[in-house]
C-alpha positions in Angstrom: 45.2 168.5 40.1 48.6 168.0 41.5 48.4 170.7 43.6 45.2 170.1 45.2 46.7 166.9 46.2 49.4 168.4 48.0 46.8 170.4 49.7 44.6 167.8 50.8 47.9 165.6 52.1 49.2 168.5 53.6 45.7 168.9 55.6 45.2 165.3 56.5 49.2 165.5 58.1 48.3 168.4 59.4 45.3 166.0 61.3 47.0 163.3 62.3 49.7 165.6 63.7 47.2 167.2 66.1 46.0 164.0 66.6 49.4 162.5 67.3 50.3 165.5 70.1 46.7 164.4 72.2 48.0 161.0 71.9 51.5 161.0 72.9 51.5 164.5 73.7 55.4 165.7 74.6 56.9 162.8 71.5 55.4 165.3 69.4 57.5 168.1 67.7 56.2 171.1 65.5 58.2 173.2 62.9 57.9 176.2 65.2 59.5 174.5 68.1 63.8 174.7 68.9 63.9 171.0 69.6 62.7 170.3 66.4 65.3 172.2 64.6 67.7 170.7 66.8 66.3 167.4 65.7 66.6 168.0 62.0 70.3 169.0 62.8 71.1 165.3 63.4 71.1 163.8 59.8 74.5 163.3 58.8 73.4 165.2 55.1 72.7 168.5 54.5 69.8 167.4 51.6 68.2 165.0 54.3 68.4 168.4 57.2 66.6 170.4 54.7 64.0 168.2 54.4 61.2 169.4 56.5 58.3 167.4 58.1 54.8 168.7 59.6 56.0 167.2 62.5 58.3 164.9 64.1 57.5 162.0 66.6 59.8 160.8 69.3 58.3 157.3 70.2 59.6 155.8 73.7 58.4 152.3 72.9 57.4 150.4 69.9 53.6 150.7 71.0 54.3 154.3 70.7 55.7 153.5 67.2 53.0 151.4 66.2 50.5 154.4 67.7 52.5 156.9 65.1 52.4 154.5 61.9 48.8 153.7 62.5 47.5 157.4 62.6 49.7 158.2 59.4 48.0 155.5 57.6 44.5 156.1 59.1 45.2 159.7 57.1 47.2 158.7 54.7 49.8 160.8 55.4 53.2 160.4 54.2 56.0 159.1 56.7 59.3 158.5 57.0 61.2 156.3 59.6 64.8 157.9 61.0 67.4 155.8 63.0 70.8 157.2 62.7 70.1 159.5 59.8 73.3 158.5 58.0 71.5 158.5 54.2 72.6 160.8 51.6 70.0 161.7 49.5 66.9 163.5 50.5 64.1 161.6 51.1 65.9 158.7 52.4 64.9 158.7 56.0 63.3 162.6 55.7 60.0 163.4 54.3 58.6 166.9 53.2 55.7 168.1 55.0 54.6 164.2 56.1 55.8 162.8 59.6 59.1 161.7 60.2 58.9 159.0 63.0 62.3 159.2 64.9 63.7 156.0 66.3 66.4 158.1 68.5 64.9 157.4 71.7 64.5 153.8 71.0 68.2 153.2 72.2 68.4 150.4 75.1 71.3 148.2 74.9 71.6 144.7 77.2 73.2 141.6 76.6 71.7 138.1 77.8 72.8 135.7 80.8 74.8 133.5 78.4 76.7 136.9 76.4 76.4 135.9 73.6 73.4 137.7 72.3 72.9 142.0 72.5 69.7 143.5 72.4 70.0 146.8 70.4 67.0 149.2 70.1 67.0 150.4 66.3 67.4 153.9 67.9 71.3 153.4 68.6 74.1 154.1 66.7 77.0 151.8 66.1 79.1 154.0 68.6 76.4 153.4 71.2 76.6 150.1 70.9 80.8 149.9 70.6 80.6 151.7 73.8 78.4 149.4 76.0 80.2 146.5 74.9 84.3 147.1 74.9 83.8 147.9 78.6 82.4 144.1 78.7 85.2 142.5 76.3 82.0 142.2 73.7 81.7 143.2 70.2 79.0 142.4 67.4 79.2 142.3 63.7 76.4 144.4 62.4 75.4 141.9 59.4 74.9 139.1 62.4 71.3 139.7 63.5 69.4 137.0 65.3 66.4 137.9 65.7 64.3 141.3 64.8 61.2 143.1 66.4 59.3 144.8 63.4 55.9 146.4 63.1 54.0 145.4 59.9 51.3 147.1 58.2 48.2 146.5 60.5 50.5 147.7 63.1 51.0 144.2 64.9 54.4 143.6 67.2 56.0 140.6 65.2 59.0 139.0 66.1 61.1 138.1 62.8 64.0 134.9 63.2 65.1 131.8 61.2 62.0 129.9 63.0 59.6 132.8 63.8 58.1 134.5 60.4 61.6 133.0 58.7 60.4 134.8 54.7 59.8 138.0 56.5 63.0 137.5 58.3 64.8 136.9 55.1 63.8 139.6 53.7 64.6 142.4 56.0 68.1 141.2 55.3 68.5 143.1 52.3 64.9 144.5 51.9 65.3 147.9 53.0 61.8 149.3 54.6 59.5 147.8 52.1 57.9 144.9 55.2 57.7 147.2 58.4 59.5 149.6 60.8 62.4 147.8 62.7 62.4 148.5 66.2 64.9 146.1 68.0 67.6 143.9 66.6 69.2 141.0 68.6 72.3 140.5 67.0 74.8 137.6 67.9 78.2 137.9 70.1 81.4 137.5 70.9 84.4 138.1 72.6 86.7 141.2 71.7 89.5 142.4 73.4 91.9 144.6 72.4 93.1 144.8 68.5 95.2 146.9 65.6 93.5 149.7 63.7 94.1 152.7 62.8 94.4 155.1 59.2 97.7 155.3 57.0 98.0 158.2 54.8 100.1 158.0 51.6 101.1 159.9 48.7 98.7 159.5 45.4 101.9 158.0 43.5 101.9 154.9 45.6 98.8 153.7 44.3 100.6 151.4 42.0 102.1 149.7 45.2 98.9 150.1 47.5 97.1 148.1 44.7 99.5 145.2 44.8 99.1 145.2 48.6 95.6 145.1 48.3 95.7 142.1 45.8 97.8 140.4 47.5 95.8 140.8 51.0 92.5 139.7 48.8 94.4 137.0 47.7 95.6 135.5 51.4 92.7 136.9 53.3 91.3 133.1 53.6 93.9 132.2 55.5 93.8 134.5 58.0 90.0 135.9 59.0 90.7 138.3 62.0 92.2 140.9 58.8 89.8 143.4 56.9 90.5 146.7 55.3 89.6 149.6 53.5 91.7 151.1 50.7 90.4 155.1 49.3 91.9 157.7 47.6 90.6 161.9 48.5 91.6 164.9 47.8 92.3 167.0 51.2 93.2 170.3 51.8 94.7 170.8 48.2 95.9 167.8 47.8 95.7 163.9 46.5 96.3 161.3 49.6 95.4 157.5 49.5 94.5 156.1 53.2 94.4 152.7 54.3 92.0 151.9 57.1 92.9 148.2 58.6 92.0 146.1 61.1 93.2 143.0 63.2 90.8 142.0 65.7 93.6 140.6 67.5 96.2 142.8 69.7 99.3 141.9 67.1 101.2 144.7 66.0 102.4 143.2 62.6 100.1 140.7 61.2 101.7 139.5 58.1 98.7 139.2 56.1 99.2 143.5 55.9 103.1 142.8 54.8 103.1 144.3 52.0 101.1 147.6 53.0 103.7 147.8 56.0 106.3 148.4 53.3 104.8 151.3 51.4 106.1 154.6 53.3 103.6 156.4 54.4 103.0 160.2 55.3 101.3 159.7 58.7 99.9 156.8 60.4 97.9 156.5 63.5 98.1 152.8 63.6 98.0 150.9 67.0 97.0 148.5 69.3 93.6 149.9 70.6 89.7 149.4 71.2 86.7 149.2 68.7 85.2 152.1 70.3 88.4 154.4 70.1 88.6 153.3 66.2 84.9 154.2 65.5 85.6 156.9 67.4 88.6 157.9 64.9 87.0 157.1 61.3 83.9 159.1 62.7 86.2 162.3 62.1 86.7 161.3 58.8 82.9 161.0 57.7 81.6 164.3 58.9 78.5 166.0 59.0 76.9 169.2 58.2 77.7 168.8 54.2 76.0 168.1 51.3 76.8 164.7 50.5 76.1 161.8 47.8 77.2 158.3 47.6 77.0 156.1 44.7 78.2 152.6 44.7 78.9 149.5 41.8 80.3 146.0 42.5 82.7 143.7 40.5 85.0 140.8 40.4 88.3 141.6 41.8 90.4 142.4 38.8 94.2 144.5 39.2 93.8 146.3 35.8 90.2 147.5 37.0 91.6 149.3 39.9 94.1 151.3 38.3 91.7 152.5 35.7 88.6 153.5 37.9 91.0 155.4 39.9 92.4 157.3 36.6 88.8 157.8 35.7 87.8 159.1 39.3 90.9 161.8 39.1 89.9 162.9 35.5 86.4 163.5 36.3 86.4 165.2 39.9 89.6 167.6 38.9 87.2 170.0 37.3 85.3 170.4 40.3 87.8 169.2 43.6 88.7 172.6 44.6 85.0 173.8 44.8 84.1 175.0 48.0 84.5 172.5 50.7 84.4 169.6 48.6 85.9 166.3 49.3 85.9 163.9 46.8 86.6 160.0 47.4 86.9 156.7 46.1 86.5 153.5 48.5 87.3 150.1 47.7 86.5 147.8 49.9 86.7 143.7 49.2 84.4 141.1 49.7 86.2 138.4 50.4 85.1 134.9 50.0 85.0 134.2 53.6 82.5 137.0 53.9 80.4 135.5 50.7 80.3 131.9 52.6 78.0 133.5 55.4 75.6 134.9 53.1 73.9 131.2 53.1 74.0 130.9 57.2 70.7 131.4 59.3 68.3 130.9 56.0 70.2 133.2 54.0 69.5 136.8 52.9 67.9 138.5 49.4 71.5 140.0 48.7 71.8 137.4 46.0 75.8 136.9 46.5 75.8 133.6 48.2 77.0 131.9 44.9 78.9 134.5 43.6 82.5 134.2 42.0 85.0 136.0 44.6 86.4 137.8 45.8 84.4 140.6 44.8 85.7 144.2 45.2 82.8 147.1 46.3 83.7 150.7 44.9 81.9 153.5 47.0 82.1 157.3 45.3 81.9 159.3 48.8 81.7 163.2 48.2 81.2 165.8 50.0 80.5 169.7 49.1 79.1 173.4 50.9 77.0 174.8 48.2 73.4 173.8 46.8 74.6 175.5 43.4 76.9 172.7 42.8 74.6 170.1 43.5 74.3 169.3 39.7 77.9 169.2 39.0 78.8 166.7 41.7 75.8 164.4 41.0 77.1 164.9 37.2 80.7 163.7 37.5 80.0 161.3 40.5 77.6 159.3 38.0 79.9 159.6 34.7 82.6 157.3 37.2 80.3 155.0 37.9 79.1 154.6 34.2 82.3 154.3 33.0 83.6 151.7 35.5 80.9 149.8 34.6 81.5 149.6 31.2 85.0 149.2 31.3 84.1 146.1 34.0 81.4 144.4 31.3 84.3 144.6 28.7 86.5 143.0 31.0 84.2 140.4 31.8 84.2 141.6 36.0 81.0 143.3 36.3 78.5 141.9 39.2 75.2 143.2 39.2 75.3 143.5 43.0 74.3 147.5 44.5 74.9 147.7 48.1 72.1 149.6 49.5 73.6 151.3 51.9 76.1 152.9 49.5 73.6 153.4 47.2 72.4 156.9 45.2 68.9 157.2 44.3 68.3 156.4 41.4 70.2 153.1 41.2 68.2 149.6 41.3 69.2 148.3 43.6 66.8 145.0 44.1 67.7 144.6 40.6 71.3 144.1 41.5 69.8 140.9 43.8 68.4 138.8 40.5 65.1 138.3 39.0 64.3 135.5 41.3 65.0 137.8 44.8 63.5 140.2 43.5 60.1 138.3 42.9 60.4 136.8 46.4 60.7 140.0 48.2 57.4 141.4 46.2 55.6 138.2 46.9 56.7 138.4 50.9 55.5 142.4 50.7 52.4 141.4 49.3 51.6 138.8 52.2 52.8 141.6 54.7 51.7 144.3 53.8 49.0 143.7 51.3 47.6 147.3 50.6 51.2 148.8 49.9 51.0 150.9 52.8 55.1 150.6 53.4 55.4 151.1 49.1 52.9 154.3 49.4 52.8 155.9 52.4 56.5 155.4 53.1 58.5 157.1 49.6 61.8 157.3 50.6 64.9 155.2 50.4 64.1 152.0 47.8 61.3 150.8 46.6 60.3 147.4 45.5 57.9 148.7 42.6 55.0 147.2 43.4 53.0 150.2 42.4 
């Protein structure tokens, strides 16, 4: 029975597809077709690249988009929605033998009369975006969206903001692609000039010292909000290193919230006054694609002990497999402070479910990275045995949050769990008002669902 399923959903794609090349005729891309290998090139993942739809659709405009969504539902054909392809696991923004609708030519940039507002088409990336506005003295912060453009289920244009459709709104700030497809984000701005960024590189052995740097920035960030960092330990080219990516949106060389991670030696450093744009530019190279790739992420109170132990349990779980053929294995713990926490309340709040929490809180991301398929199970193995075991060492302690991060997220994990019961409920009860035959819960498989069905 199965099977025959698959048949029939592979000849109804196999429809709409045809119907989708009369309709919007060169947007349309078959299997057979270089550009469309040249297209499945662009996901960041090997698992998402390998992936492979009936067809792919480039839409120039979210009517086209709209056209697209409303011929795979008229079929009910599976679909899947790309924007920048950065997801790890298959599926996410990929979909096998359904249509993938590709956002990529959905990339207009412009900021309004006043500046203070940039229009971003949800077919950019963040580099696009860095690179329009540093020429302008501009930058945005990706979390600070004013307004959205969104298709829902019957395929209307809808406008989503604090006054305009304020639940749906709320709950595309956190609700993954359970309400519609997102086609334009207006996201608030500022001024940005120059600033300090940049990667240190240490040896493993200072973790002890990086760790009371990081407290102690945790502890003082408050009083000084232009500071934010990221602290990780990898093993590179044969060896342990622990980096520390920082930065100080103003142009000051030695802001002394970082003191105490300016007195760790390090063994290289490309630290300096410079531009967003140059420093996306630069942690780009450090994220590459054209691996096979998994994240998995877990959230707690901030907590020195906890630190120290989650990185002895990383090591002792990924030395049986960190010389495997191109693997890179890392840890990434990033804070959020309590500056960060007070925002989740502004502009109606979101369905994250932090805006009470007790912080600062500190976010672990396992980021690896591996060549072969026939390791596949190995990695997704260890990977989740450090994620189990930091949890339970962080309930005994007393530090556990049950907060996921979506975008760090493996699949798998439940992550609208991690909002509370009560979120939770809301976001169904907004999907059902929205999209009240599931089409988004159904049709749409990939990335996280909201288990209404």
């Amino acid at each position: 029975m199965s099977n025959t399923r698959q048949s029939l959903s592979q000849a109804s794609c196999w429809v709409a597809c045809n119907l989708l090349e009369l309709l919007l005729k060169d947007d349309v891309f078959r299997p057979t077709t270089p550009a469309f290998q040249q297209q499945q090139s662009s996901y960041w993942s090997n698992q998402q690249a390998e992936t492979h739809p009936a067809c792919r659709v480039l839409p120039k405009s979210p009517k086209e988009v709209a056209a697209a969504y409303l011929v795979a539902a008229f079929f009910h054909c599976n679909f899947a929605v790309k924007g920048g392809g950065h997801a790890a696991f298959a599926g996410a923004s990929s979909i096998q033998q359904g249509i993938n609708i590709d956002l990529q030519r959905l990339n207009s940039t412009g900021v309004n009369s006043n500046r203070n507002v940039t229009q971003v088409g949800a077919g950019n990336r963040w580099i696009d975006v860095y690179q329009y506005l540093t020429p302008q003295k501009l930058a945005v912060v990706g979390g600070r969206v004013s307004d959205i453009g969104v298709i829902l289920a019957n395929g209307k244009i809808v406008n989503a903001n604090v006054n305009t459709n304020p639940d749906l709104y709320w709950a595309l700030r956190g609700g993954g692609n359970n309400f519609g497809i997102v086609t334009r984000l207006d996201l608030e701005t500022f001024p940005q000039g120059d600033m300090l960024g940049g990667v240190n590189v240490y040896p493993i052995t200072a973790n002890a010292s990086l760790f009371e740097a990081y407290q102690d920035f945790v502890t003082n960030e408050s009083q000084d909000l232009d500071a934010a960092l990221i602290l990780a330990f990898a093993y590179v080219q044969g060896t342990w290193i622990a980096n520390n990516d920082y930065e100080y949106t103003k142009p000051i060389a030695k802001p002394p919230v970082f003191s105490k991670f300016f007195a760790v030696p390090t063994l290289s450093s490309t630290e300096r006054i410079t531009n967003i744009t140059d420093l996306t530019v630069e942690l780009t190279t450090y994220n590459p694609g054209g691996f096979r790739q998994t994240y998995l992420t877990a959230t707690f109170e901030n907590d020195a002990r906890l630190q120290q132990t989650i990185l002895d349990i990383f090591l002792e779980e990924m030395d049986p497999i960190k010389s495997l053929n191109g693997s890179i294995p890392a840890l990434v713990m990033q804070p959020i402070s309590k500056s960060v926490i007070a925002q989740f309340s502004k502009n109606g709040g979101n369905a994250l479910g932090l805006a009470n929490a007790k912080g600062p809180l500190m976010l672990i991301n396992l980021a690896v990275m591996w060549s072969n398929a026939a390791d596949d199970k190995k990695f997704y193995a260890a990977t989740s045995r450090v994620i189990q075991r930091s949890i339970s060492l962080a309930k005994k302690l007393g530090v556990y949050n049950r907060y996921i991060y979506q975008n760090y997220a493996a699949k798998g994990q439940e992550v609208f769990e991690g909002y509370g019961e009560e979120n939770r409920k809301k976001l169904v009860r907004i999907s059902e008002k929205y999209d009240p035959e599931g089409v988004f819960q159904k049709l749409q498989p990939g990335y996280f669902k909201l288990g209404r069905f």
